[in-house]
Each structure stands twice: as C-alpha cells, then as structure tokens.
LUMVO-527651 format. One line per 2 residues: number of its first residue (from 1); their letters; for each residue z, x, y of C-alpha. Coordinates in steps of 0.001 Angstrom, whole numbers. Layout:
NUM> a> Z/X/Y | ...
END
This chain:
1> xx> 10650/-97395/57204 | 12449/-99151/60422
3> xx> 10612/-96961/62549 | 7387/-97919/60757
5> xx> 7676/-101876/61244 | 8959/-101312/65061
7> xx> 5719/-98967/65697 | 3649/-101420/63791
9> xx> 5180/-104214/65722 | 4338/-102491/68981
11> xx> 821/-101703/68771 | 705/-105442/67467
13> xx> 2566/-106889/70636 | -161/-103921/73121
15> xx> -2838/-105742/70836 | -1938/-109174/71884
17> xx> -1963/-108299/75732 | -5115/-106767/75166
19> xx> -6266/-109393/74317 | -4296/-112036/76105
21> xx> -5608/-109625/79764 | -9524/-109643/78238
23> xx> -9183/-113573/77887 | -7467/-114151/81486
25> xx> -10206/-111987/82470 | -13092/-113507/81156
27> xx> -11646/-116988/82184 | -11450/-115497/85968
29> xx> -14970/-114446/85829 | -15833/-117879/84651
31> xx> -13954/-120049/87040 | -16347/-117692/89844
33> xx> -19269/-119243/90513 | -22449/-117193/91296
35> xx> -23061/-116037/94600 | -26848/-117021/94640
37> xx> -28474/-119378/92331 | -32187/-118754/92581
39> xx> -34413/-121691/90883 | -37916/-120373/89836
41> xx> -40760/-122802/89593 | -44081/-121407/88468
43> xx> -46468/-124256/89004 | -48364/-126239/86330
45> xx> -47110/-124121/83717 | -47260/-125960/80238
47> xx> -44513/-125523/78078 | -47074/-123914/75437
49> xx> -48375/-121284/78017 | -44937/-119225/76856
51> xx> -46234/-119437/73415 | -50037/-118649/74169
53> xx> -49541/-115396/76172 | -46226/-114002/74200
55> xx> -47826/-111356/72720 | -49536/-109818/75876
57> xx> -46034/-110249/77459 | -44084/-106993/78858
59> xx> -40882/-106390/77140 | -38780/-107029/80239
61> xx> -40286/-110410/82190 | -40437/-113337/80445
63> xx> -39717/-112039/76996 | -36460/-110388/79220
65> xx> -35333/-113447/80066 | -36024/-115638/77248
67> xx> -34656/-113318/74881 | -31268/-112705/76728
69> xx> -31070/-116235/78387 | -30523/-119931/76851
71> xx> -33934/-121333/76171 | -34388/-125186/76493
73> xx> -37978/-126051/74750 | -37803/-129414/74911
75> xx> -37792/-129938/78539 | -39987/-133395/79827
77> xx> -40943/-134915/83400 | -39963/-138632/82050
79> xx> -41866/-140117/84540 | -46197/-141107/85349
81> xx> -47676/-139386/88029 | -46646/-135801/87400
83> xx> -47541/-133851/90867 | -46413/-131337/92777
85> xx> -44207/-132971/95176 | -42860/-135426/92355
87> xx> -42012/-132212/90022 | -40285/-130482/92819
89> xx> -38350/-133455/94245 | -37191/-133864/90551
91> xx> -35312/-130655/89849 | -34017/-130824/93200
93> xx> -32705/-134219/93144 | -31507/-134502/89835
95> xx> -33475/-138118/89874 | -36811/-140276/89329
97> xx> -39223/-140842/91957 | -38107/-144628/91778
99> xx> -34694/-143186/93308 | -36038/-139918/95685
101> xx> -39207/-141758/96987 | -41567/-138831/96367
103> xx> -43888/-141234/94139 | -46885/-139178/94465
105> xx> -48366/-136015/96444 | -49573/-138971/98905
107> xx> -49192/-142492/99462 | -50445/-145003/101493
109> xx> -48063/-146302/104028 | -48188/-150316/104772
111> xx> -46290/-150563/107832 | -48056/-147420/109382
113> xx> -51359/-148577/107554 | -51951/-144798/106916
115> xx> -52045/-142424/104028 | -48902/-140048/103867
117> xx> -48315/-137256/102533 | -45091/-136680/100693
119> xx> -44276/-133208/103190 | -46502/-133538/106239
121> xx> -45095/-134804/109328 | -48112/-134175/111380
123> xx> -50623/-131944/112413 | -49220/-130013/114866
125> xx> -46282/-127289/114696 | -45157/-125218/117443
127> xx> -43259/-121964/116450 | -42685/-119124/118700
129> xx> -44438/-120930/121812 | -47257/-121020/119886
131> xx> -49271/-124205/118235 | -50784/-124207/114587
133> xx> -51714/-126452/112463 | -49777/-127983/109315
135> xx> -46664/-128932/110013 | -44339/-130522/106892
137> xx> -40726/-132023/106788 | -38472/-133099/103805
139> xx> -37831/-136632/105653 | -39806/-138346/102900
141> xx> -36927/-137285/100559 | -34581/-140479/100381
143> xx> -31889/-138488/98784 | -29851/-135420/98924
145> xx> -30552/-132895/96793 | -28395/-129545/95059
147> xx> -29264/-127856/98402 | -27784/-130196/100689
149> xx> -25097/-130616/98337 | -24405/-126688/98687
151> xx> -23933/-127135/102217 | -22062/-130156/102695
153> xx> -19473/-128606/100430 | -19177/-124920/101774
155> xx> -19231/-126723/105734 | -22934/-125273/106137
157> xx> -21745/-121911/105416 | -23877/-121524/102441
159> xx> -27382/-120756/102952 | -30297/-122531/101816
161> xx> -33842/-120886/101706 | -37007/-121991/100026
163> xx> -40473/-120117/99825 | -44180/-121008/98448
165> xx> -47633/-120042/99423 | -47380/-124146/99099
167> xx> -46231/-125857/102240 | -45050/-128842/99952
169> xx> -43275/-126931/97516 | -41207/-125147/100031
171> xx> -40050/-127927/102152 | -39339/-130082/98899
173> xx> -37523/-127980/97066 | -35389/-126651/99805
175> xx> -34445/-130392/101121 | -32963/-131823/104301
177> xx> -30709/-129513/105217 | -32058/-126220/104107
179> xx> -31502/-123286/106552 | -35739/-122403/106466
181> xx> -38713/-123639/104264 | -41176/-120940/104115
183> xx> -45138/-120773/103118 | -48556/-118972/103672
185> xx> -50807/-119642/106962 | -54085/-120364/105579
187> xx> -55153/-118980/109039 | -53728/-115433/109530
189> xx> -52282/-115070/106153 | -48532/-114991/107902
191> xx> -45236/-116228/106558 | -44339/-119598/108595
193> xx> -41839/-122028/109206 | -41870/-125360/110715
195> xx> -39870/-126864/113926 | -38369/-129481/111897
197> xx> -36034/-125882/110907 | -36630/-123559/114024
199> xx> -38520/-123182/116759 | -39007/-119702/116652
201> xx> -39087/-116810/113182 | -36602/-114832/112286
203> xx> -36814/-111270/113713 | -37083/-110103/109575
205> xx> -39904/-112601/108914 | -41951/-111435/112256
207> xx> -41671/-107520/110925 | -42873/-108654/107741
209> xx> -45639/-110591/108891 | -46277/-107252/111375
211> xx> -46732/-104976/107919 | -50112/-107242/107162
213> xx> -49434/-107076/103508 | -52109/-109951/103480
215> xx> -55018/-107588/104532 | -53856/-105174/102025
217> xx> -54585/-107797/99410 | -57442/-109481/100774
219> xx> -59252/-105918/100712 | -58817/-105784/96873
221> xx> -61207/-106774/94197 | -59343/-109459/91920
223> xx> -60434/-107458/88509 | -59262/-108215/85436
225> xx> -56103/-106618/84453 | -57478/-105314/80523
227> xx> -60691/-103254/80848 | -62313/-105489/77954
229> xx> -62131/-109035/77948 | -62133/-109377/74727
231> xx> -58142/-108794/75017 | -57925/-112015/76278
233> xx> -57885/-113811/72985 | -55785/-116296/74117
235> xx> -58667/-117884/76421 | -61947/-119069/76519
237> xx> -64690/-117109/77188 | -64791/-115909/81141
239> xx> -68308/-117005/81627 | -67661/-120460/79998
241> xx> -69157/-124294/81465 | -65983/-125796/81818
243> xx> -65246/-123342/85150 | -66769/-124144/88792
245> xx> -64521/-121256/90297 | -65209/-120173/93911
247> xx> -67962/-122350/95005 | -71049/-121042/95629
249> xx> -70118/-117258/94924 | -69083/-116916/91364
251> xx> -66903/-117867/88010 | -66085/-114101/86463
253> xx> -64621/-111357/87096 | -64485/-109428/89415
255> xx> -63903/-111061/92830 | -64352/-109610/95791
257> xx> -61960/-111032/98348 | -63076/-109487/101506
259> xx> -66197/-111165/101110 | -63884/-114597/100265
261> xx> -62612/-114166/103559 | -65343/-113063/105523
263> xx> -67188/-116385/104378 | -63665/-118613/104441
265> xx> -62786/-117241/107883 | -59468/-116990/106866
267> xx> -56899/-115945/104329 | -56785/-119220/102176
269> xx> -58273/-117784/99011 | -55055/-115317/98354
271> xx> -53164/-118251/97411 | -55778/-118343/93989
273> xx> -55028/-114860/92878 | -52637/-113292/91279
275> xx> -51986/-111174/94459 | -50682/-114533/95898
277> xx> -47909/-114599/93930 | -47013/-111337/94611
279> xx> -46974/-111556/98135 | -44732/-114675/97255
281> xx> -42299/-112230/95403 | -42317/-109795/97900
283> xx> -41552/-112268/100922 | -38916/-113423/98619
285> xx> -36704/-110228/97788 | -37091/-109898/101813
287> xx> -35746/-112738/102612 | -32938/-112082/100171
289> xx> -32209/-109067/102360 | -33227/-110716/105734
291> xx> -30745/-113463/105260 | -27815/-111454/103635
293> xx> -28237/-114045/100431 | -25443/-113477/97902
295> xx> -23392/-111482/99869 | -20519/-113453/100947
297> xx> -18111/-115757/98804 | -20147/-118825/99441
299> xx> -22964/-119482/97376 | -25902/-119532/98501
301> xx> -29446/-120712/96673 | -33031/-119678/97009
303> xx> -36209/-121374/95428 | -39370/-119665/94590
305> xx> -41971/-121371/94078 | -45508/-119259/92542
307> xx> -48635/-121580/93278 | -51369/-119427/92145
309> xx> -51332/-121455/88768 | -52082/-124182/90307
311> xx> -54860/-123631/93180 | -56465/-121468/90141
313> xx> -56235/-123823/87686 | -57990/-126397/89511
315> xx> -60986/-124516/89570 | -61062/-122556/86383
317> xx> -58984/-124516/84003 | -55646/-123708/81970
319> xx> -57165/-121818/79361 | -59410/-119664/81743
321> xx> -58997/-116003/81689 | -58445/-116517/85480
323> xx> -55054/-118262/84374 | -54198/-115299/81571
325> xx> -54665/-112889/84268 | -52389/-114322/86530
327> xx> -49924/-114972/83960 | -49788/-111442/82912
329> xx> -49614/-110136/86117 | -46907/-112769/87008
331> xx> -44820/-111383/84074 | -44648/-108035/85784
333> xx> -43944/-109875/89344 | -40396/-111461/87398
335> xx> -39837/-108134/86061 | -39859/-106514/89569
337> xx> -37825/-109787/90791 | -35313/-109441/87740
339> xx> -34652/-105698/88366 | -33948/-106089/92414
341> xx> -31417/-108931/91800 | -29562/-106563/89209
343> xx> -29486/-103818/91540 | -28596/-105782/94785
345> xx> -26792/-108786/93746 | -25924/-108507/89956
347> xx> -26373/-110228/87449 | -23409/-111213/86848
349> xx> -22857/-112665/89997 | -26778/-114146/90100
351> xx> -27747/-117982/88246 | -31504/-117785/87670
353> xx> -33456/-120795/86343 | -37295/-120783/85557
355> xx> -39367/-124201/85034 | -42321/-125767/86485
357> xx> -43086/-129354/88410 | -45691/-130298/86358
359> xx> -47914/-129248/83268 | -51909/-130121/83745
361> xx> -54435/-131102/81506 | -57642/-130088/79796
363> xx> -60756/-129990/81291 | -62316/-132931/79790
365> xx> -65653/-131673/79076 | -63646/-128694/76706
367> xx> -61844/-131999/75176 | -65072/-133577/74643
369> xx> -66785/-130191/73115 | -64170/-130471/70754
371> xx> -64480/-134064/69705 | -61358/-135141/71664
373> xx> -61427/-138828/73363 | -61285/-137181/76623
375> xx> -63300/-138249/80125 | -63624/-138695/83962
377> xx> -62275/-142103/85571 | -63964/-142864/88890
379> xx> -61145/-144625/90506 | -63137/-145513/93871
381> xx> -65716/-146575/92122 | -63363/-149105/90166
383> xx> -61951/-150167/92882 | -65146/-150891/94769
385> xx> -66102/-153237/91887 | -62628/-154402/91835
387> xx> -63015/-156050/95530 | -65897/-157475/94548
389> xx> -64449/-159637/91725 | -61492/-160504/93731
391> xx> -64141/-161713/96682 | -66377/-163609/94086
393> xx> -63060/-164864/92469 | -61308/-166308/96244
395> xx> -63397/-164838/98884 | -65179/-162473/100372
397> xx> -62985/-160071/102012 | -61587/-156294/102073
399> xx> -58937/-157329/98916 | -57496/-153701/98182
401> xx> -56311/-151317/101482 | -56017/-148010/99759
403> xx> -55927/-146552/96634 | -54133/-143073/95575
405> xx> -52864/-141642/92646 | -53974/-144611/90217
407> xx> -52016/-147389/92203 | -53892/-150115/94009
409> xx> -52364/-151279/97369 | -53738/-154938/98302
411> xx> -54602/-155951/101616 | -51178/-158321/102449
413> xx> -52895/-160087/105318 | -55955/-161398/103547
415> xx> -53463/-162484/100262 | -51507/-164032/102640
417> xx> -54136/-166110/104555 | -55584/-167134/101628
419> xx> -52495/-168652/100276 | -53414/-166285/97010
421> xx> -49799/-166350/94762 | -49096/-162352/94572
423> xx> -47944/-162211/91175 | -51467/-164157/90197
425> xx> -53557/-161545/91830 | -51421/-158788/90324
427> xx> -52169/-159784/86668 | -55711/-160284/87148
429> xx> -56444/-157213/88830 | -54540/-155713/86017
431> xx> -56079/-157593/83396 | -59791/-155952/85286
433> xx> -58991/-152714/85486 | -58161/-152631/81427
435> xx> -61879/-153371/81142 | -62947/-149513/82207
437> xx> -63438/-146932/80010 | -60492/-144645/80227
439> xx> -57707/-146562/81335 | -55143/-147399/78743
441> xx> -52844/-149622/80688 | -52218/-151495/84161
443> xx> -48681/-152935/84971 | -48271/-154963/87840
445> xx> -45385/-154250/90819 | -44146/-157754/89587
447> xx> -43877/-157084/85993 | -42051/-153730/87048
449> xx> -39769/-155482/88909 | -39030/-158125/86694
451> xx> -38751/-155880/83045 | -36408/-153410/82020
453> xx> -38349/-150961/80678 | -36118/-148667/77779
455> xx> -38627/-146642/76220 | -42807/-145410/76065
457> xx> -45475/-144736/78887 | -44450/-147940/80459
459> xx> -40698/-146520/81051 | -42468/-143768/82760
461> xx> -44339/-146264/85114 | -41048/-148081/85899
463> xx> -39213/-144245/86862 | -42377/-143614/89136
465> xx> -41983/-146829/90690 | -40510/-147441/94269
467> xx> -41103/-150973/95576 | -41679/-149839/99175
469> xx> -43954/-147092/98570 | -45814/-147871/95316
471> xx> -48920/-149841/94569 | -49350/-153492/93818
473> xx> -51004/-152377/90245 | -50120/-148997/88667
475> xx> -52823/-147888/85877 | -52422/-145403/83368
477> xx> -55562/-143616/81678 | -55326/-142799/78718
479> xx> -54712/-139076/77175 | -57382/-136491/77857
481> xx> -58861/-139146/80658 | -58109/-137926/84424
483> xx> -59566/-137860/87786 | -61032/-134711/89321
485> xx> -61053/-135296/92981 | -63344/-132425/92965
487> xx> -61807/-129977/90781 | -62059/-129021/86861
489> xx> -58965/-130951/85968 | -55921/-132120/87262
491> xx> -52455/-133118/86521 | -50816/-136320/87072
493> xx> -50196/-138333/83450 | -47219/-138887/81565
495> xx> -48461/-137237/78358 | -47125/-134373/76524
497> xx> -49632/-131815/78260 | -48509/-133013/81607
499> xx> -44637/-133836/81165 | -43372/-130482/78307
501> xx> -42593/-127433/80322 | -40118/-124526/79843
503> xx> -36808/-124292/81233 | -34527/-120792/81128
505> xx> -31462/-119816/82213 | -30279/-116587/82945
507> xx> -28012/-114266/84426 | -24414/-115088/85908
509> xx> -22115/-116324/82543 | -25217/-118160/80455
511> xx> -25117/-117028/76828 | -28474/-116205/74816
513> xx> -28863/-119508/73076 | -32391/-121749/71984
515> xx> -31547/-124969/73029 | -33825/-127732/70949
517> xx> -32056/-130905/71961 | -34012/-133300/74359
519> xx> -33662/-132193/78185 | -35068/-133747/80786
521> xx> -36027/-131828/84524 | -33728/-134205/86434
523> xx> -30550/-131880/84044 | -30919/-129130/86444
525> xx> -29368/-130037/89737 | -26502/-131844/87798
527> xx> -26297/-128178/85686 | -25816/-126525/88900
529> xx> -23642/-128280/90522 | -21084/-128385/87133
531> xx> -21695/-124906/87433 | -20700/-124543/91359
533> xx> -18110/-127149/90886 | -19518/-129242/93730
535> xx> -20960/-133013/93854 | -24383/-133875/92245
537> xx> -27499/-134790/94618 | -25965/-138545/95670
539> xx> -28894/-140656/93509 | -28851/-137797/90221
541> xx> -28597/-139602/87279 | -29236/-136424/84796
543> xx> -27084/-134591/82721 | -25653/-131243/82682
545> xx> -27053/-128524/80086 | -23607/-127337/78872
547> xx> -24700/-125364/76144 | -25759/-122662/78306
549> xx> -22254/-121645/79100 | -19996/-120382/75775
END
C-alpha cells in the first residue's frame, strides 16, 4: 500500500514538471517576438468581398488563414476621404489623416501654389546612372510609423522593405526610414526604387529584373480562370453596361496583352491583371531571400501591397467578373505566399496581417438600375458656378484656387484684398454647395476648427482634417453619389462600402478566434508594436487587438 501512494505520488510530482516545463515553455515562445511581421494589403477590398467569393475559395488561401487565424469583421477607416495613400498611411501610422497629413491621394499646396501628391517628390529619379521618370518619397508623412519605430528600436538593424506595383503604396507603407520602397516601371515593366533610398538596385533586384518575368506575362491572354462563366455567380454578367474596361479594345474576356502593350508602348496594363499581382508575389518572396528577412534575431517587417483590385476596379467595377477573377487567382497567389513563409521562415516565428486601405463603391448607374439614390457629382462644374456666385456676391474675381478630393481651397489673396471675413465666405460657400444634387453635407475649415466633433459623418470630416493641408470647405456626397474622374467608380466616402474591410491575423502565437467587437485600421500598428514590445508610431492614437493572443 506504501509503495502504492509513493509511486502514485511520483508520477503526480513528473506530472507537475510536465507541466510546470510545457508552461515555461510556452511562456518563452511568447515573450519571442516574430522575426518578420509581413502586413498584407490587398487594395479596395470590401469587407463583403470575403463573403461573396467564399465558396469559389481554395481550401488553403484565404479560407487557410481565416479559418486558423483571429478574424476581426468589424474593421472601419473612421475617417472621409478613403484613398489609397490615406488607407496606407493609416495602418502604418496607427493615426487619422488630421495627425499623419496624408489627407488625400493629392492636395493642393498654398505656399507652393501647386497640386501635390501625397508620394511624389518630382518627376525625375536617377537610379543606376540612369534617369526615369516617377520618382516618390514618404516626406509627406508627418509622423513615424511601425516601420520607423522597428528601426529606431533595434539601432537600424532591423530591416524595413515595402513592395507594390503602386509607387504610392510602397513608399507609404514602408515610411521614412524604410531600408527600400519597391514598385513596377510602367516603362520596361522592371522592379524600381527611388534615390530618396539608393542610388543604385540591389544586385538581387537587377537579376530579377534580368529574368523578364514581365514579358512572360505580357505574352499571355488574361482568360478567365472557369471555362464557363456562368461559374461566376457571384458577379454580374461579363458583357454588362456598367464596364468601360480597356478603352477602345474591349470589356470581356479574353484579353490579349501583347496587343495591350503593343498599342500602350509599354508594360502599364500588367498592373490590371491578375498576373500583376503575381509578379507582386513573386518579387516579394525574392526579396525575402534577397534581403535575408527573418533571419537574424531582430525583427524585421515587409509590406505587400496587391493593386490589381484597384486599377481593375476602376474600369470594370467591384462586382465585375474581371474582379472575381482576380480574386480567385489572388487566393492561390496567398496560398503560394503562405506555404514559402512556412518552409523558409516558419510560422511560428512569422506575424502575418491581411487588410485593405480602402473599400470602393458601386458603379452608380448599377445603383440606379436597382432603384438606389445613387449618381455622378461634377465637382468642377460646381465649382465653376461656385466662383460665379462668390463674384456676383463681392466681385468678380478667380474666388476658389483648386479643388481636389471634395475640398475647396479659396484664393487667400483676393479674400484678403477684398476685406471678405473668412469665416463669412466659408458658410456661404457651404450653404451653396448643399444646393447640388448629390451632396449631403459641407462643413467649413472654421466650423472644424471650432467643434468637437464625437460621433457621425461629420467626426469623419474632422479626422480627415489637417488645417495646413485641407480645404477651406470640405463636402460630403451623399451614399451611392461619387465622382468618376474618368473611371466606373471610385472610392473616397466615409460610408460603410468605403470604410468596412477585413482584417486577419495569422501565424507567429495568434490563436483562431472571430473577433466581432468594433476595430478600427489605426489598431494595427499599436497591435504590432505590443506585440514587438517596442514604442507605437509617435502620433498613434489606436488600440491594440489583444484578443488575438491567448
């Protein structure tokens, strides 16, 4: 019997440091941060996308993740103009444009009396000896973000690399001080870099550019990937109205790219195909191995950013079976992505996140087809009439100096010569531009200034306000109304369709979890940098996701 209790009490006591060791062990893993966080932005990609094209998933890309990873679905931009730039400088920053100073894709500048954009420097970049055109910097950025948070901390010994077919979303998201911002050469369908990070390529980029990957693609035919289209349920019909597609060739399937190129000149049209966002994913994983990423103990971060989505969906629409396609095909790009960080990196020792800068909306004319208040706002047009009243109402003159993105900029010379009061001209040209058909609101810069905003559309207006950069009058259209600039639709609103979009996290020590609690985009770089047990982007004001982590 006494040798029963003292065997009993043994395996009891081996049991204990069993379990004691397992514990000690798991808490070591977790106090180890990842060696490479890798942020995935797939551009314009509503939140209900996910939901639309589940079933024609793969098992093992976005289902993959979703299903093993913690799920946030209700995941907002809480701010007006929802653009590239903005979206990118938002999960970066950890902040509202009113802090970072991205406001809008462009601006107009009232010092320089010139439009800028939010990434371009100017037009000239000189890499390798050699001058091209487009050349971007993240100067506009007025804070840091996670990446140059990374680097402060590790004494620039943690790496910092960003890559897009989209000049603006690689310099954004990488920030100040990241190591290289990557993205496609409209001209010779190369991998470049700007001077602002080095004057000349890496030796890895230059032998990838040397494989010409990019005529591979552009020889293809861009067919659809199911050989009936009546497998695309999930879209409207591929020869439907609401589609101008590539101008003055065709709006279904199949495209011929060579002949895109032959008439182009160059390799621009790659970035609208799903082979575009390959060749993103491919550049990508080699610049995971070109730059050693994850390999050392400090951690290192790398931003992808697929733009396809977006240069497609401006000319066929977000329920096109262009967009479907590249979806579906973008599925089994993450699955490729998914599997090479498991074999090189591991998973383990790997924090992936997946989101988007900005939903878009409808194509108005499908809106109106379906008895939607929906329609076009001709902003110049507006304006044009605007001046006019303002010259009948004081006199004649050139009243308003630019206009972009829905915000009026007034001509500060005239207003002041006249001896106009600002904040009088501000409420009557907001009080106007109610009058149109469309818009929904107009605030004023001096009622923004003045009003603490807490809640609603005009909360949004106040987080996409910065006084230096921002219009006199901001005007808000309202839902299904935007302005096409030339395209089928656009983003830019602070409505559901424009602000909801997915965020997943996955890999590294995040547990399988659907998170349903509010979330907004400015939570990531806070998340991170809990996780990596560094400082938050100096102006982040979001707040960690710590239900992602047991």
């Amino acid at each position: 019997m006494l040798f029963r209790k003292n065997t009993l009490r043994f395996f009891f006591i081996i049991s204990l440091v069993i379990i004691f060791n397992s514990f000690l062990k798991a808490q070591d893993q977790l106090n180890k941060p990842p060696k490479l966080v890798v942020g995935i932005v797939v551009e314009e990609m509503r939140y209900e996308m996910l939901l639309r094209y589940w079933d024609s998933f793969g098992e093992n890309g976005f289902k993959k993740i979703i299903n093993e990873g913690a799920f946030c679905t209700q995941v907002h931009h809480n701010y007006l103009i929802t653009q590239n730039g903005v979206g990118q400088a938002g999960i970066v920053t950890g902040t509202y444009p009113s802090y970072h100073g991205i406001i809008s894709d462009e601006w107009y500048d009232r010092l320089k009396n010139e439009t800028v954009g939010c990434a371009d420097k100017s037009g000239f970049n000189l890499i390798n000896g050699k001058i091209s055109l487009g050349n971007y910097t993240p100067k506009n950025i007025l804070t840091s973000t996670i990446g140059d948070e990374l680097k402060l901390s590790s004494n620039d010994s943690s790496k910092v690399v960003s890559v897009s077919m989209n000049p603006v979303s690689a310099v954004i998201s990488g920030g100040r001080l990241a190591d290289y911002a990557f993205w496609f050469n409209d001209k010779d369908g190369s991998w470049i870099t700007g001077n602002y990070y080095n004057n000349s390529l890496p030796d890895w980029v230059e032998t990838f550019n040397s494989k010409g990957f990019q005529n591979v693609y552009m020889r293809k035919n861009w067919a659809s990937m199911y050989s009936l289209m009546d497998n695309y349920k999930k879209s409207l019909p591929d020869d439907s109205d609401f589609e101008i597609g590539f101008r003055n060739y065709r709006y279904t399937f199949p495209y011929d790219l060579s002949y895109l190129q032959r008439r182009s000149g160059n390799y621009k049209y790659l970035k609208y195909t799903p082979f575009g966002n390959t060749y993103t994913k491919d550049f990508a994983i080699t610049s995971i191995i070109g730059e050693n990423l994850g390999k050392d103990d400090f951690t290192d971060f790398l931003t992808i950013s697929f733009s396809a989505t977006n240069y497609s969906g401006e000319l066929f629409g977000p329920r096109s079976v262009e967009i479907e396609d590249i979806f579906l095909r973008l599925d089994n790009d993450l699955e490729h992505l998914i599997n090479f960080l498991e074999n090189e990196i591991g998973l383990e020792n790997t924090l992936i996140y997946i989101t988007s800068d900005r939903g878009v909306s409808d194509v108005p004319e499908y809106l109106i087809s379906k008895k939607q208040n929906a329609g076009v706002f001709d902003g110049e047009k507006a304006v044009a009439l605007l001046n006019s009243y303002l010259s009948i109402l004081y006199q004649e003159g050139e009243w308003i100096k630019s206009y972009y993105s829905r915000q009026i900029y007034f001509n500060q010379s005239l207003i002041d010569q006249s001896g106009v009061d600002l904040e009088e001209i501000q409420n009557k040209v907001a009080n106007f531009m109610v009058q149109f058909s469309g818009v929904a609101n107009a605030l004023p810069a001096s009622t923004i200034n003045s009003t603490n905003f807490e809640s609603g559309i005009n909360r949004k207006i106040q987080n996409s306000f910065h006084q230096k950069r921002s219009g006199d009058v901001i005007i808000n259209l309202e839902p299904g109304w935007i302005e096409k600039n030339g395209y089928v639709t656009k983003s830019g609103s602070g409505y559901n369709y424009d602000t909801h979009v997915p965020l997943i996290w996955y890999g590294w020590q995040v547990i399988n979890k659907r998170i349903d609690t509010p979330v907004e985009i400015i939570d990531i770089a806070p998340t991170i940098a809990w996780i990596l047990k560094i400082t938050s982007p100096n102006a982040s004001i979001g707040k960690p996701v710590y239900k992602i982590i047991d």
